[in-house]
C-alpha positions in Angstrom: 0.0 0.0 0.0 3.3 2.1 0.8 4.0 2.3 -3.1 0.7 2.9 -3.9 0.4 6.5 -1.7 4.2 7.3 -3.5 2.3 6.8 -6.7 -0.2 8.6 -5.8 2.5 11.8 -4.9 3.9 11.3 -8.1 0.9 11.3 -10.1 -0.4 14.5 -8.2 3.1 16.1 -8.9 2.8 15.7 -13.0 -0.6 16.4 -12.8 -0.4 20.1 -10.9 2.6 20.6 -13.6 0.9 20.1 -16.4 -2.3 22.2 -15.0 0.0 24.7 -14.4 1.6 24.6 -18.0 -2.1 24.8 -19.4 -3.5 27.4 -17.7 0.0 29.6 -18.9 -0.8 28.2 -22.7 -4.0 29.5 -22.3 -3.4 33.2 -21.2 -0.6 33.3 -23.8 -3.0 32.6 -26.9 -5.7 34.1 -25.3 -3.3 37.2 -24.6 -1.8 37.7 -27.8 -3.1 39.6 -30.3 -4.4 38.6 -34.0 -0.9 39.4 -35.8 -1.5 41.0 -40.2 0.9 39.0 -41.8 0.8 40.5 -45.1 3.2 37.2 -46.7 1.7 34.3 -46.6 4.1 32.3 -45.9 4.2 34.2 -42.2 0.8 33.5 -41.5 1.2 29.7 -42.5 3.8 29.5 -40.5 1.9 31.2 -37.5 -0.7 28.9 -38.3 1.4 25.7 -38.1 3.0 26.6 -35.3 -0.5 27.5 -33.6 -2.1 23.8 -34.4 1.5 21.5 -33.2 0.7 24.2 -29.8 -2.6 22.9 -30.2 -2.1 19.1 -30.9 0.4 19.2 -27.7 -2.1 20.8 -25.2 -4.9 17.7 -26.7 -2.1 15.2 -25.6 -1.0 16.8 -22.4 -5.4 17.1 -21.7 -5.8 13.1 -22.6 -2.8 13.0 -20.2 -4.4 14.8 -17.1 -7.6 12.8 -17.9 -5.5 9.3 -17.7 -3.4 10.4 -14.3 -7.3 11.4 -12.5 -8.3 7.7 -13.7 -4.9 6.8 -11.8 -5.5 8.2 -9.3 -9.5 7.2 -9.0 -7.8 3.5 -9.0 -5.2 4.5 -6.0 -8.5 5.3 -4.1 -10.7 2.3 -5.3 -7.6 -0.2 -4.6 -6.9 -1.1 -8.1 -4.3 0.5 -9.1 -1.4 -1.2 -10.3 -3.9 -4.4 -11.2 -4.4 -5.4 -15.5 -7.5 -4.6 -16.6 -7.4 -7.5 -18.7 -5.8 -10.1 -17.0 -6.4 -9.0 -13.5 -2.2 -10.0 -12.3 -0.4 -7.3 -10.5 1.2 -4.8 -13.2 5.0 -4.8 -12.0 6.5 -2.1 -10.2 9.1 -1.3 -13.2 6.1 -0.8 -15.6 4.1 1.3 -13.1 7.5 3.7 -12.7 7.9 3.9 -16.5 3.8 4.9 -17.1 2.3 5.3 -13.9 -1.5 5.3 -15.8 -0.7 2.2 -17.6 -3.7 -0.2 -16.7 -2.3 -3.0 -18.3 0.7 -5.5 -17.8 3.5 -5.7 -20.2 2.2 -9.3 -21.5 -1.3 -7.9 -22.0 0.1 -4.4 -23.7 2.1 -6.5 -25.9 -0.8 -8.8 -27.5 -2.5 -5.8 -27.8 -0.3 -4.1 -30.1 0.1 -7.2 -31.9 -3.8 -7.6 -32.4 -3.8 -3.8 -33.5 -0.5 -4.7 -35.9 -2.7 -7.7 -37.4 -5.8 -5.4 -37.9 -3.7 -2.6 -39.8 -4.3 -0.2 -36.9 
């Protein structure tokens, strides 16, 4: 149960960081103002530059999403159990993704069901 409450710290830790990161991404775009690029090739840049900003902040929100499930199964007793298989997920997996839900065995014939389906 020890592990679990470190787990639990650590998860809380990434989490306040990357709530912390958002909320400055969001006064930044929100703060800056519409910039007149009269080139083109300006304003596609500023545009390409605004969607990878974008595409990182919908991975880093997927993110907080999967730690508060983490941290929902600290506080229901599940956490570091396989969905799938029900074993204990090892300790080594749970330091290297700490919202895995899966054990390495189950992760791996996933990924080779979603290779044989063309996913």
């Amino acid at each position: 149960m020890e592990k679990r409450e470190q787990f639990r710290a650590l998860l809380n830790g990434k989490l306040e960081e990357l709530l912390s990161e958002a909320g400055k991404a969001v006064s930044g775009m929100s703060g800056a103002k519409e910039e007149n690029f009269p080139d083109p090739n300006d304003r596609a840049s500023l545009e390409t530059d605004r969607n990878f900003l974008l595409r990182v902040k919908d991975r880093e929100r997927r993110l907080i999403t999967k730690i508060n499930e983490a941290i929902k199964r600290i506080d229901d007793g599940l956490y570091g159990v396989c969905e799938t298989c029900g074993e204990d997920i090892s300790v080594k997996r749970l330091i290297a993704r700490p919202v895995t839900t899966s054990c390495i065995e189950c992760k791996k014939e996933e990924e080779e069901n979603e290779k044989g389906r063309g996913a």
